[in-house]
Every structure is written in C-alpha cells, then in structure tokens.
PDB file of N, CA, C and O in Angstrom:
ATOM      1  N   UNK A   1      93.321 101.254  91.181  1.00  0.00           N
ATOM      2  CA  UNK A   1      94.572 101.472  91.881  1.00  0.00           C
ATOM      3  C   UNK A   1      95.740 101.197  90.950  1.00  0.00           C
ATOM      4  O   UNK A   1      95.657 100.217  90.209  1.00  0.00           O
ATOM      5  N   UNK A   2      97.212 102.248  90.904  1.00  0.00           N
ATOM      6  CA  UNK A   2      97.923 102.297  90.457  1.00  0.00           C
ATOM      7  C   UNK A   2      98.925 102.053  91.394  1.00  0.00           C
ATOM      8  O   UNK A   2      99.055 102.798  92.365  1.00  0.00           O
ATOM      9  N   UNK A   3      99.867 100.796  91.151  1.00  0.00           N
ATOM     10  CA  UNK A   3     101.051 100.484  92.059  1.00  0.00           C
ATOM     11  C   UNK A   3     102.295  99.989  91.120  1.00  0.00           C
ATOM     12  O   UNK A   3     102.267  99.035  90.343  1.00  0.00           O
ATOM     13  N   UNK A   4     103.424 100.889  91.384  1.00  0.00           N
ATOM     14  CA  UNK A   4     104.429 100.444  90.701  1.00  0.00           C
ATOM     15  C   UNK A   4     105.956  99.794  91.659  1.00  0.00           C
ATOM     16  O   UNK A   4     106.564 100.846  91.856  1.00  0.00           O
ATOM     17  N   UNK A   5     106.473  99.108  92.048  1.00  0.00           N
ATOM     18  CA  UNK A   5     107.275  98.248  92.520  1.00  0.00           C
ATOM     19  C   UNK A   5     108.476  99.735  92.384  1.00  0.00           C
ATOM     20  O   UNK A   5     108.588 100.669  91.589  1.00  0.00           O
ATOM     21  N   UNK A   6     109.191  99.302  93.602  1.00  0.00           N
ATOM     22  CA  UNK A   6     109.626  99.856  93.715  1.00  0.00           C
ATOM     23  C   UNK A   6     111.320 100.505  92.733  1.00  0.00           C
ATOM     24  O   UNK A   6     111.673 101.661  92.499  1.00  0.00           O
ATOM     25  N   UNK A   7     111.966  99.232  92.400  1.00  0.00           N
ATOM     26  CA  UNK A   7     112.614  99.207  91.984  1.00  0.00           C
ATOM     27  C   UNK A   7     112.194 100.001  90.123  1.00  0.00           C
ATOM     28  O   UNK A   7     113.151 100.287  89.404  1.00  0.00           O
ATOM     29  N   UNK A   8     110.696 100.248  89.598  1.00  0.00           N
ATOM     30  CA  UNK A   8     110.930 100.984  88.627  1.00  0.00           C
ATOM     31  C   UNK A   8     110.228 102.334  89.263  1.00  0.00           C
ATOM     32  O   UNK A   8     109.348 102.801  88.539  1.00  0.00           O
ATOM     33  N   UNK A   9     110.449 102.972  90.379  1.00  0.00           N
ATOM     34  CA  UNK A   9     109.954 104.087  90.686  1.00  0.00           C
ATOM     35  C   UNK A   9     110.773 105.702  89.883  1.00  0.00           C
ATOM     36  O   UNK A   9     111.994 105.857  89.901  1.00  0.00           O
ATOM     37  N   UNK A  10     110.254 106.254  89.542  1.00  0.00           N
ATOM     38  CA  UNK A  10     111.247 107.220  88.983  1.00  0.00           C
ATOM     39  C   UNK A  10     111.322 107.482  87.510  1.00  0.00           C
ATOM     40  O   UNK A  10     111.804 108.544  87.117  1.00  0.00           O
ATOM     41  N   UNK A  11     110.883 106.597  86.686  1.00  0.00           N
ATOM     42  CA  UNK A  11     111.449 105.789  85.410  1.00  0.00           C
ATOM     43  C   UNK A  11     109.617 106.255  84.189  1.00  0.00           C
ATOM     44  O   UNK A  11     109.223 106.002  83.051  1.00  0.00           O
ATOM     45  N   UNK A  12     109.146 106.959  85.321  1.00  0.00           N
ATOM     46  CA  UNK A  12     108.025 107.401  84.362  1.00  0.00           C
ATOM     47  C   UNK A  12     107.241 106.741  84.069  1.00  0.00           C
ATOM     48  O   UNK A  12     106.382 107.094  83.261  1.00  0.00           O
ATOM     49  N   UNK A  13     107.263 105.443  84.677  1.00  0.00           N
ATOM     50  CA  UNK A  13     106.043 104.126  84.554  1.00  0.00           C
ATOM     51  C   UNK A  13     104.761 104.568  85.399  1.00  0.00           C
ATOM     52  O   UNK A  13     103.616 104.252  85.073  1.00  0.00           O
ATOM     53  N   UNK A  14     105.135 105.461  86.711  1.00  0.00           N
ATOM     54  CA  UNK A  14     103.081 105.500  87.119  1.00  0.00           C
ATOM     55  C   UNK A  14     102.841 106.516  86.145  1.00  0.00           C
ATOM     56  O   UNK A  14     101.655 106.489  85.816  1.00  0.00           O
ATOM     57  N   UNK A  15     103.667 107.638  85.391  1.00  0.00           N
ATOM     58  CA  UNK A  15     102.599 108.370  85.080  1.00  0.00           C
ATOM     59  C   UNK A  15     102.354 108.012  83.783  1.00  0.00           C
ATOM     60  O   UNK A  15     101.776 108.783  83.017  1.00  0.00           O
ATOM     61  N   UNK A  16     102.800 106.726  83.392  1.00  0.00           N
ATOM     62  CA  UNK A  16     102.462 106.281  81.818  1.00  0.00           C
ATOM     63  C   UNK A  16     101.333 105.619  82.285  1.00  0.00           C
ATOM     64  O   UNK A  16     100.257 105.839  81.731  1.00  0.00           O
ATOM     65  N   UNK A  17     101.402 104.897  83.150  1.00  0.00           N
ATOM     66  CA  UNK A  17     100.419 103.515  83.331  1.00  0.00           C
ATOM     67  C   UNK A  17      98.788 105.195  83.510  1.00  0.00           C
ATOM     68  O   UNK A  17      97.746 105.297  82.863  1.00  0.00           O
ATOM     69  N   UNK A  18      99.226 105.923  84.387  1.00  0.00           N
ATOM     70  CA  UNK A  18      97.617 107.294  84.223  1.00  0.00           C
ATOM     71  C   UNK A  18      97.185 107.565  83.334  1.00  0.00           C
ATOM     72  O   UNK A  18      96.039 107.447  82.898  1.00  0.00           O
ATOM     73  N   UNK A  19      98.455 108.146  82.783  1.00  0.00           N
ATOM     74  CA  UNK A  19      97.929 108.592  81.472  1.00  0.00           C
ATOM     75  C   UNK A  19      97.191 107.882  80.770  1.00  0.00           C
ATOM     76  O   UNK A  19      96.117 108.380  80.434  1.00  0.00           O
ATOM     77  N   UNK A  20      97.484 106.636  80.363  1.00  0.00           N
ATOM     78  CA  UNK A  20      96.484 105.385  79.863  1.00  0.00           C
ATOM     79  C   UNK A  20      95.155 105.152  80.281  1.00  0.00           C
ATOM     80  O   UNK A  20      94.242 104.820  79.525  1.00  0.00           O
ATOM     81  N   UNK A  21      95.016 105.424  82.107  1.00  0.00           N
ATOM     82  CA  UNK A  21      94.281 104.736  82.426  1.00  0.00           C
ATOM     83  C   UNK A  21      93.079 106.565  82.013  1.00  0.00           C
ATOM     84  O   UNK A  21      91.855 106.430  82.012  1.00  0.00           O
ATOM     85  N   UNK A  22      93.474 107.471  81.833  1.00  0.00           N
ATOM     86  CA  UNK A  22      92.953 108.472  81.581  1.00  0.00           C
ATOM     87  C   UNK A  22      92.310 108.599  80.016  1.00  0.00           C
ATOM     88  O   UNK A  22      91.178 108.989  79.730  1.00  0.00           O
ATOM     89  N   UNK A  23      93.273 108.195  79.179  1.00  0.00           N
ATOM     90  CA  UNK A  23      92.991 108.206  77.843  1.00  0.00           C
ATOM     91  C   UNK A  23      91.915 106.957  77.541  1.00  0.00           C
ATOM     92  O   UNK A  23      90.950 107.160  76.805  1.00  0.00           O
ATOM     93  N   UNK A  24      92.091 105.976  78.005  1.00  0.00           N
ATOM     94  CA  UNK A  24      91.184 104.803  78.196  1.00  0.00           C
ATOM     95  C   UNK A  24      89.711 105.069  78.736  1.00  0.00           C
ATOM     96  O   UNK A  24      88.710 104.497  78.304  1.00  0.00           O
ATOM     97  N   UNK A  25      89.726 105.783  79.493  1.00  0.00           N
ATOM     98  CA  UNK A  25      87.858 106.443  80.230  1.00  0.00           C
ATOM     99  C   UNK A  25      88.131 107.419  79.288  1.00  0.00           C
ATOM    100  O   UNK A  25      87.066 107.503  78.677  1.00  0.00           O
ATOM    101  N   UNK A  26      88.952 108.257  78.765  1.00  0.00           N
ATOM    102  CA  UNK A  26      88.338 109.537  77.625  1.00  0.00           C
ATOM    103  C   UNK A  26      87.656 108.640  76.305  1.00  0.00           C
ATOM    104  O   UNK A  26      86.843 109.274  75.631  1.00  0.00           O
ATOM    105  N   UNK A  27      87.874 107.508  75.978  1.00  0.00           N
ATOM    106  CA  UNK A  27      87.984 107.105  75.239  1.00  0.00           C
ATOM    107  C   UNK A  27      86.600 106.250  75.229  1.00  0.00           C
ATOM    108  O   UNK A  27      86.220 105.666  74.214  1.00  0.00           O
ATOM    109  N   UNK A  28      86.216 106.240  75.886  1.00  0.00           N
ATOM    110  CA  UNK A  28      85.280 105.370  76.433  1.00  0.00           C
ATOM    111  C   UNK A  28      83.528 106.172  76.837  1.00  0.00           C
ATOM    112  O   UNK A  28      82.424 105.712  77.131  1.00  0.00           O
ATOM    113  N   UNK A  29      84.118 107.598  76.630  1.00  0.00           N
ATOM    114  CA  UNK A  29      82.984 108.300  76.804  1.00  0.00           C
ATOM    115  C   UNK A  29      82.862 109.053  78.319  1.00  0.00           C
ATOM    116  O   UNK A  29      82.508 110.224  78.453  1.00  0.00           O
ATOM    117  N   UNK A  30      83.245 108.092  79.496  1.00  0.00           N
ATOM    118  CA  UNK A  30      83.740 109.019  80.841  1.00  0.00           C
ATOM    119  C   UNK A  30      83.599 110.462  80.430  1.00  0.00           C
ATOM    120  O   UNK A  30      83.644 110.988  79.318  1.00  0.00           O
ATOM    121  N   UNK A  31      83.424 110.932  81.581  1.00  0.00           N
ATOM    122  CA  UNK A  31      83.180 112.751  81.713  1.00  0.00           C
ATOM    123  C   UNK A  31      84.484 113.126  82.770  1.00  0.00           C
ATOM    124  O   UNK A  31      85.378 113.919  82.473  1.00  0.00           O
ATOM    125  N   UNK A  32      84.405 112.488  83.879  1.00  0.00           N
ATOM    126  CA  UNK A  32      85.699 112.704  84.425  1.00  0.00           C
ATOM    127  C   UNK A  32      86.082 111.163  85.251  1.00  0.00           C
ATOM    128  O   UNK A  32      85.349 110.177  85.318  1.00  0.00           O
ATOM    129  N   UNK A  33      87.704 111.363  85.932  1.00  0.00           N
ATOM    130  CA  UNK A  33      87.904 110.252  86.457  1.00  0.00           C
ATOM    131  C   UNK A  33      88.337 111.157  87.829  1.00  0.00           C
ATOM    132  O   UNK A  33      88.646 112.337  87.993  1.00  0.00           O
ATOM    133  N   UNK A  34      88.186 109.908  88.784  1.00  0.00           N
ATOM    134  CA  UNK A  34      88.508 110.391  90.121  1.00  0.00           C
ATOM    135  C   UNK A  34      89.170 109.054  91.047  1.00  0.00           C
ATOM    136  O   UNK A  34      89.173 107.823  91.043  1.00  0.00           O
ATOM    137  N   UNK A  35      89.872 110.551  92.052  1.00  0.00           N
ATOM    138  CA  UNK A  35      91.014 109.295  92.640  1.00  0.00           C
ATOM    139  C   UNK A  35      91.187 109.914  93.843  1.00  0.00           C
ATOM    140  O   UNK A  35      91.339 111.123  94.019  1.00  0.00           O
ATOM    141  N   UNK A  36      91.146 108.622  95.076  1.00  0.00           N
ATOM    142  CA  UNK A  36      90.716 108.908  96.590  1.00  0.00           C
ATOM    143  C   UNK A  36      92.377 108.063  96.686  1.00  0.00           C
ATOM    144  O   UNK A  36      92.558 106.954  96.183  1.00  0.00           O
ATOM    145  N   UNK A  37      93.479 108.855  97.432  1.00  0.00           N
ATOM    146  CA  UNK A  37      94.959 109.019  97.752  1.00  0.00           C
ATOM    147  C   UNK A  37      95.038 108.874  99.198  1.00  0.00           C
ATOM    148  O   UNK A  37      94.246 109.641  99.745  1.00  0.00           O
ATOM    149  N   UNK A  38      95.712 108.163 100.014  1.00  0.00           N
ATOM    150  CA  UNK A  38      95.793 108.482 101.319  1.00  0.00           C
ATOM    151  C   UNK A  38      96.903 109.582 101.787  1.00  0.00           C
ATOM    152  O   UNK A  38      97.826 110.191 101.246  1.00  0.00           O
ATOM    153  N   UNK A  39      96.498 109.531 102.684  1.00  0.00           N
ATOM    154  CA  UNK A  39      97.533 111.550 103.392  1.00  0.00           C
ATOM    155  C   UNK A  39      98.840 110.974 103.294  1.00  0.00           C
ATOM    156  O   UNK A  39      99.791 111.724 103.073  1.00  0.00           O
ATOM    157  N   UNK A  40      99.031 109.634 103.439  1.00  0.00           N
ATOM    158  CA  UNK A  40     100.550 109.057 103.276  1.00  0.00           C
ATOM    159  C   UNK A  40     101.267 109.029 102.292  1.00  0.00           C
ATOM    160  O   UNK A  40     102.498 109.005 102.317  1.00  0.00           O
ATOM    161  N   UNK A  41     100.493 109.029 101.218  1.00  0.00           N
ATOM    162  CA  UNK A  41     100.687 108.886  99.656  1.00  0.00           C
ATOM    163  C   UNK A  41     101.328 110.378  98.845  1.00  0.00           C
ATOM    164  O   UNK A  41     100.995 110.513  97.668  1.00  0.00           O
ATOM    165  N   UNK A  42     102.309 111.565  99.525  1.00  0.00           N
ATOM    166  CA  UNK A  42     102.416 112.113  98.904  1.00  0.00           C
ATOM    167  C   UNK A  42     102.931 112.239  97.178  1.00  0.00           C
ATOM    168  O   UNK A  42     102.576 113.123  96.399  1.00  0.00           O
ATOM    169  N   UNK A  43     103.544 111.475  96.981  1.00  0.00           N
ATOM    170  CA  UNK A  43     104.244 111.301  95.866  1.00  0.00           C
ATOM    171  C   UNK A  43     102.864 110.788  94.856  1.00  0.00           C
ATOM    172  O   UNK A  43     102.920 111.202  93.698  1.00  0.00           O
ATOM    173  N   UNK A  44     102.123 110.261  95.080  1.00  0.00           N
ATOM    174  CA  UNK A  44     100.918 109.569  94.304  1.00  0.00           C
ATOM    175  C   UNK A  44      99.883 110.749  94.048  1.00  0.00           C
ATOM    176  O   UNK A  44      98.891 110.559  93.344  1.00  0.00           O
ATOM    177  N   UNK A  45     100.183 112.120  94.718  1.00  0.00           N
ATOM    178  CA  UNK A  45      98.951 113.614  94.678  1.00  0.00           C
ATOM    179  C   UNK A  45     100.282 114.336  93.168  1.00  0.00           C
ATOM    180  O   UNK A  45     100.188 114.667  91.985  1.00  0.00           O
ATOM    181  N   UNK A  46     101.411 114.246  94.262  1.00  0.00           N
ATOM    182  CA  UNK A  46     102.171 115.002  92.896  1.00  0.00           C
ATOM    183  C   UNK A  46     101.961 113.948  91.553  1.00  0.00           C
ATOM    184  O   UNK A  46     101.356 114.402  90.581  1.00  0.00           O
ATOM    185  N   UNK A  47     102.262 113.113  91.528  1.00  0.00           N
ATOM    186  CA  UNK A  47     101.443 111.913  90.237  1.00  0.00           C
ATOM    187  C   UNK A  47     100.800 112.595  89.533  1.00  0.00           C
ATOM    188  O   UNK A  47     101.029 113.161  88.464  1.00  0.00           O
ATOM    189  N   UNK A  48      99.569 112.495  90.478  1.00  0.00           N
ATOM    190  CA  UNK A  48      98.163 112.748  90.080  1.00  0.00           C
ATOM    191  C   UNK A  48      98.389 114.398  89.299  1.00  0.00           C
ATOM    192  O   UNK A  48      98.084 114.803  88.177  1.00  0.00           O
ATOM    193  N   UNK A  49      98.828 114.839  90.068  1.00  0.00           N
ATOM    194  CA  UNK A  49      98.526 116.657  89.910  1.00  0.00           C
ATOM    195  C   UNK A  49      99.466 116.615  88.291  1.00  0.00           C
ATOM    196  O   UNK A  49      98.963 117.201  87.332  1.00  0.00           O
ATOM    197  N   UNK A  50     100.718 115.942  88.139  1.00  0.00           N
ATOM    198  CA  UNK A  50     101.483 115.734  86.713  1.00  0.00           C
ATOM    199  C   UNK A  50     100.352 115.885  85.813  1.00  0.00           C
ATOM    200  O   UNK A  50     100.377 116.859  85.061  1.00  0.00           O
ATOM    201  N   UNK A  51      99.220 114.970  85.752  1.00  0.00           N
ATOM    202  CA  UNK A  51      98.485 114.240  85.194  1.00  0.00           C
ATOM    203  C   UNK A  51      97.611 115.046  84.884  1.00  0.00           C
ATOM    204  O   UNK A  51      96.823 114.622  84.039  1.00  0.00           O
ATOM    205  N   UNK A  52      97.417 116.226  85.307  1.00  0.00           N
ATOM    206  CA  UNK A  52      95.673 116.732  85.343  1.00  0.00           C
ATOM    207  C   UNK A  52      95.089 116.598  85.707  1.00  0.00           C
ATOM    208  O   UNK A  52      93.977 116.857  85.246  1.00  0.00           O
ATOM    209  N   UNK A  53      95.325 115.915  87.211  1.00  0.00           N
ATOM    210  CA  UNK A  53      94.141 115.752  88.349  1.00  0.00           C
ATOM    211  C   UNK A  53      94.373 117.305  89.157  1.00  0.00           C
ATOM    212  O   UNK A  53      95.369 118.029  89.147  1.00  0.00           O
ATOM    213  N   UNK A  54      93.170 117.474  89.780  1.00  0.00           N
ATOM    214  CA  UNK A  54      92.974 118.245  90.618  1.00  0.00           C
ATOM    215  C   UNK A  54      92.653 118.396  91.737  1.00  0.00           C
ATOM    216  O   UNK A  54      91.467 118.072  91.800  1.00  0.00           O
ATOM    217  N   UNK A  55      93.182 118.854  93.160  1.00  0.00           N
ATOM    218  CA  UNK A  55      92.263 118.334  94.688  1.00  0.00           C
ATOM    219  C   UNK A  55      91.106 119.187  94.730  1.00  0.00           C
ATOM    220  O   UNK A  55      90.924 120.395  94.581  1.00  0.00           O
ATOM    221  N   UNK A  56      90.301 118.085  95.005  1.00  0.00           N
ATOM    222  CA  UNK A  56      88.671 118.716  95.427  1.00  0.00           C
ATOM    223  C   UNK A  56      88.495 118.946  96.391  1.00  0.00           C
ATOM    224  O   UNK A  56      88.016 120.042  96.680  1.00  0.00           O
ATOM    225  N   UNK A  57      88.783 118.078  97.277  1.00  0.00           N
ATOM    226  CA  UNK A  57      88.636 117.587  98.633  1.00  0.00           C
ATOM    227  C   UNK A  57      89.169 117.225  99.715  1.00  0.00           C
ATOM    228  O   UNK A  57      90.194 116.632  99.378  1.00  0.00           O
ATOM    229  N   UNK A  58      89.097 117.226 100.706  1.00  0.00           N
ATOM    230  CA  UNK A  58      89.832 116.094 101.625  1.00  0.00           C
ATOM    231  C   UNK A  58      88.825 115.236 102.415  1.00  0.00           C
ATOM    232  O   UNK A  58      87.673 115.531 102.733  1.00  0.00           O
ATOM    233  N   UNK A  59      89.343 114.392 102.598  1.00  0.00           N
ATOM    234  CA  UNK A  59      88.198 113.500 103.971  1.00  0.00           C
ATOM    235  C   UNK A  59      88.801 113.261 104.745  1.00  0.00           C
ATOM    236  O   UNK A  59      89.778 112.521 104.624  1.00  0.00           O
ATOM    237  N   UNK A  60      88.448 113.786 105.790  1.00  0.00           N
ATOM    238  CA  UNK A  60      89.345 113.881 107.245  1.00  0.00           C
ATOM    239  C   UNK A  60      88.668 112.352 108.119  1.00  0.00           C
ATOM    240  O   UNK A  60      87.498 112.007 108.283  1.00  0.00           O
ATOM    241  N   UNK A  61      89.819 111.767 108.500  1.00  0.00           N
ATOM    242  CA  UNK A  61      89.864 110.436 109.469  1.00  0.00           C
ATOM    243  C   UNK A  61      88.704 109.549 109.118  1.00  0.00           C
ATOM    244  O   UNK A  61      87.824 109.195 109.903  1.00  0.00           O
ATOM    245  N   UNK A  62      88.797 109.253 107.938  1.00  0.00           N
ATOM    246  CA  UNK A  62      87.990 108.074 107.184  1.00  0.00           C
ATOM    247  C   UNK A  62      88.816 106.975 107.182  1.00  0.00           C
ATOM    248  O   UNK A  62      88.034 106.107 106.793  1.00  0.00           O
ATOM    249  N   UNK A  63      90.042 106.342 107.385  1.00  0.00           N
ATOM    250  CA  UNK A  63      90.543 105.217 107.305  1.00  0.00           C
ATOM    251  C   UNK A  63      91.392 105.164 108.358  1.00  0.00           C
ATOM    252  O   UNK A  63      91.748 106.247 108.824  1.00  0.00           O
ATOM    253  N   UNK A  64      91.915 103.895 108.978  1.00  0.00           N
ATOM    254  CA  UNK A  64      93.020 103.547 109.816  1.00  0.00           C
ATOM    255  C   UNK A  64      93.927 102.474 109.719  1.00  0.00           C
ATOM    256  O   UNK A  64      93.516 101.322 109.584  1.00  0.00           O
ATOM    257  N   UNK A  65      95.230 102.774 109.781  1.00  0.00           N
ATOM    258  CA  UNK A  65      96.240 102.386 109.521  1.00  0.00           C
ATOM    259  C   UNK A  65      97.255 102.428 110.689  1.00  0.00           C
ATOM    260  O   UNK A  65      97.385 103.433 111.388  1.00  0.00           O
ATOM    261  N   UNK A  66      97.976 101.277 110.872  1.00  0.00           N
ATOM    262  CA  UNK A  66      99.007 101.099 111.846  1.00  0.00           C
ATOM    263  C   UNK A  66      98.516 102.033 113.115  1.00  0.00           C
ATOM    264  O   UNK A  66      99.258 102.883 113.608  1.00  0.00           O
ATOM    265  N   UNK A  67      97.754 101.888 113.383  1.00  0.00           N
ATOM    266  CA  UNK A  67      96.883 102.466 114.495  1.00  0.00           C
ATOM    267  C   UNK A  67      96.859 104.314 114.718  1.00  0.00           C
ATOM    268  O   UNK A  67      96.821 105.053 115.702  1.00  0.00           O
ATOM    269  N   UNK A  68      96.891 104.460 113.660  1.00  0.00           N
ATOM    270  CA  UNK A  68      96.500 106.210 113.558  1.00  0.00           C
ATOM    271  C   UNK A  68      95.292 106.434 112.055  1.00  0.00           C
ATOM    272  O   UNK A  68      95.347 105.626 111.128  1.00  0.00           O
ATOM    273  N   UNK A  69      94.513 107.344 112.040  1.00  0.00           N
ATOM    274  CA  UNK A  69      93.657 107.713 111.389  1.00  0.00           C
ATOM    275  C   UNK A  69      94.321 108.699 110.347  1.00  0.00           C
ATOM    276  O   UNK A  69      95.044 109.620 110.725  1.00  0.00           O
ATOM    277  N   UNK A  70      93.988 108.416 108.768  1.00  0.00           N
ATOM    278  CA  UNK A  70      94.502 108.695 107.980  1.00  0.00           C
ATOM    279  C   UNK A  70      92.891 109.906 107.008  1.00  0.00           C
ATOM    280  O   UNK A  70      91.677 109.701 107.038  1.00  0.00           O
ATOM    281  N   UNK A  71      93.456 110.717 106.506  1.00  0.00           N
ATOM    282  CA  UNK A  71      92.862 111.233 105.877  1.00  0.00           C
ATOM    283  C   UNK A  71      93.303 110.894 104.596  1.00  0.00           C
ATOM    284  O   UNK A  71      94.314 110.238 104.348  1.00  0.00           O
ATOM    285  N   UNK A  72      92.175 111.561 103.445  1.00  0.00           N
ATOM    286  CA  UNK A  72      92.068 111.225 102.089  1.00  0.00           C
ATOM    287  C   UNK A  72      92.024 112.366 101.291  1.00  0.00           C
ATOM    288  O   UNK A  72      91.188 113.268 101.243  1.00  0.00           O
ATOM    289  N   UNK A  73      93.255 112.148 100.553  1.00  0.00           N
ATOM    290  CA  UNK A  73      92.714 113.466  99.393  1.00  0.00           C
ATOM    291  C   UNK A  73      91.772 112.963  98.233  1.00  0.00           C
ATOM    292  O   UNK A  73      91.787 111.839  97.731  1.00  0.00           O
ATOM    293  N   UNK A  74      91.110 113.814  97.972  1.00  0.00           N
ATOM    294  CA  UNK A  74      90.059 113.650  96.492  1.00  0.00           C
ATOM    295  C   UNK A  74      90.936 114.165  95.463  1.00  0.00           C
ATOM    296  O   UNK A  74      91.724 115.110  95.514  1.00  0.00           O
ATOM    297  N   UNK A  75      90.594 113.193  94.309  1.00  0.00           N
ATOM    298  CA  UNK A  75      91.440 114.265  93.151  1.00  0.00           C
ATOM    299  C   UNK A  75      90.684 114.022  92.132  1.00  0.00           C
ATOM    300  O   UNK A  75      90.101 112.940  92.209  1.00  0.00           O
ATOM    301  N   UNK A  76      90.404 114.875  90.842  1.00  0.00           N
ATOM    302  CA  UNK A  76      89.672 115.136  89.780  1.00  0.00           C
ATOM    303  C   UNK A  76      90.241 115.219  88.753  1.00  0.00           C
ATOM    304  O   UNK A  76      91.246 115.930  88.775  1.00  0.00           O
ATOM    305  N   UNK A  77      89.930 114.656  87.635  1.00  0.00           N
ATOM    306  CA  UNK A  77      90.499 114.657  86.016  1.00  0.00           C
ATOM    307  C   UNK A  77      89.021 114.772  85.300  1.00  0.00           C
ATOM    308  O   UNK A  77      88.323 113.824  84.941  1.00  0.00           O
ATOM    309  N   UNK A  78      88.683 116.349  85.168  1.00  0.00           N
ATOM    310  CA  UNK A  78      87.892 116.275  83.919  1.00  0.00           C
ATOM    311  C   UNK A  78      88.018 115.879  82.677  1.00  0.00           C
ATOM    312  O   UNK A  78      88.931 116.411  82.045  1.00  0.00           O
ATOM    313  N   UNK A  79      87.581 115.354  82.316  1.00  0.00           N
ATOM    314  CA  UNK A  79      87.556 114.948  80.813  1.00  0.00           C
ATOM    315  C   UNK A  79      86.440 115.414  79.724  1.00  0.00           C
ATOM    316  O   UNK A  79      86.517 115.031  78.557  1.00  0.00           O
TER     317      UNK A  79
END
C-alpha cells in the first residue's frame, strides 16, 4: 500500500514512491506487479494507469465500508 498525506498530494510523490516500488520488483526479478484499488479510490486507478498499470478486472462487492459494499479494481504492471 501506497499512502501519501494529504498536504503533499499533487507534488508527484505517489507516482515517485510507484515508480520505485515498480523498478524495485523489476529489479528483483518479479514478472509483474499487481494492485487491488477500492471503487472509492479514483485518483489511485489514474495513479496507477500514469504508471503502467492496467485494469484487468473488477471484483464486485468484496469489501464493506461505512455500511455500503465497495467493489475493487484489479490493476496490472507487466514487467
């Protein structure tokens, strides 16, 4: 999990802290990396999608939150 405070949102810190965490599993031999986003999380898919992730998937009403059922996007970074 990638979480950046709010006050440096904007400033290009999540998609540095990915990129790293991407180059770090390339680096390491990884084939691909993958990342499960909640439906709330739009800004964290556009992230992702910056990055070279890709949606695979969705998972419909796998988690709950503040008393409604949240779906999940899948996302993919071949490497």
């Amino acid at each position: 999990s990638v979480y950046v405070d709010a006050g440096a949102r904007g400033l290009g810190v999540g998609k540095a802290l990915l990129n790293e965490i991407v180059a770090m599993a390339k680096a390491r031999g990884f084939h691909t990396v993958i990342a499960h986003i909640s439906d709330t999380e739009g800004a964290s898919v556009a992230l992702h999608q910056a990055c070279g992730f890709k949606v695979v998937g969705v998972q419909q009403e796998v988690g709950r939150k503040f008393g409604r059922w949240l779906d999940v996007t899948v996302m993919q970074h071949m490497l």
